[in-house]
C-alpha positions in Angstrom: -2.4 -25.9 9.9 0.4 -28.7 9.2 0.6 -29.9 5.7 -0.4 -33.1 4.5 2.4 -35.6 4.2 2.2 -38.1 1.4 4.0 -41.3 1.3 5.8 -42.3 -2.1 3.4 -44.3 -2.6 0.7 -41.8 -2.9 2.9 -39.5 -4.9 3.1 -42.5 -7.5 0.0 -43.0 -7.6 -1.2 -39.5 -7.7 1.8 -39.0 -10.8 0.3 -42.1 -12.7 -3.1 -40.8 -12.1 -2.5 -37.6 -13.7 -0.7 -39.0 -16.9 -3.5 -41.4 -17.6 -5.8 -38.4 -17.6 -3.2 -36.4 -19.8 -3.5 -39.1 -22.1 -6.8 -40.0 -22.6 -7.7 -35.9 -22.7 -4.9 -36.3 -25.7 -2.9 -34.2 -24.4 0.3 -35.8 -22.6 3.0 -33.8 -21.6 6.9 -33.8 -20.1 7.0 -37.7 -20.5 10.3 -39.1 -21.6 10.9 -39.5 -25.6 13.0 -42.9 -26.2 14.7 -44.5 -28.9 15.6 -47.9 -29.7 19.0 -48.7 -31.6 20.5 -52.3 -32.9 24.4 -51.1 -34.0 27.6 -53.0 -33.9 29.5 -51.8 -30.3 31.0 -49.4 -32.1 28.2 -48.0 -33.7 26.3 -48.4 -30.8 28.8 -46.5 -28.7 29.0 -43.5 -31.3 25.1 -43.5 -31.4 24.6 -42.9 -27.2 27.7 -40.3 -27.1 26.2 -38.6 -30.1 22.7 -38.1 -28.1 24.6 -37.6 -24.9 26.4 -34.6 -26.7 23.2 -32.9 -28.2 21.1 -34.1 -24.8 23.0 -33.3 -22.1 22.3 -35.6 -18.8 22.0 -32.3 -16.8 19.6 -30.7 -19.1 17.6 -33.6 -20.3 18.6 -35.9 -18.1 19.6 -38.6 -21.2 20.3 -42.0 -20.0 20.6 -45.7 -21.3 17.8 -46.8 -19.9 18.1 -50.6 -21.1 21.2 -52.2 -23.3 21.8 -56.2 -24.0 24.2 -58.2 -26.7 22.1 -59.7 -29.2 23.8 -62.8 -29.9 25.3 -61.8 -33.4 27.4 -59.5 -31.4 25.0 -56.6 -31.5 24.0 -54.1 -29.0 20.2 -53.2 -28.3 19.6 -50.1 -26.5 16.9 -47.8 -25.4 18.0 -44.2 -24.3 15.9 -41.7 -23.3 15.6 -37.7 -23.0 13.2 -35.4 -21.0 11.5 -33.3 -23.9 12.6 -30.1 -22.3 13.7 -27.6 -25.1 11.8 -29.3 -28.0 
């Protein structure tokens, strides 16, 4: 018997399926943990290696996943972690 090939699509949907259940059953698991900084650039610099230093990308896979200058010279940022070892 050949196995059922699924397009990305349905692997999406199938993934956001079961996360919606894992939520409303209280119970959601694996899903990234973020935080949200505003720092000065240098601040803001020290901040992402500090996390990148206690998260390793290859074990966590940590990453910026959105930045921006504020316009007081500021730097927002969201990075997240996988929740592996916690």
């Amino acid at each position: 018997m050949e196995p059922v090939r699924k397009s990305p699509r349905d692997v999406a949907r199938s993934l956001a399926q079961r996360e919606r259940n894992m939520r409303e059953a209280g119970r959601l698991v694996g899903t990234w943990k973020r935080e949200t900084y505003t720092l000065p650039r240098i601040d803001a610099r020290a901040k992402a290696r500090e996390w990148f230093d206690r998260y390793p990308k290859a074990a966590y896979m940590t990453e910026i996943e959105f930045w921006r200058e504020k316009p007081d010279g500021c730097i927002e940022f969201t990075i997240r972690r996988l929740p592996t070892a916690d």
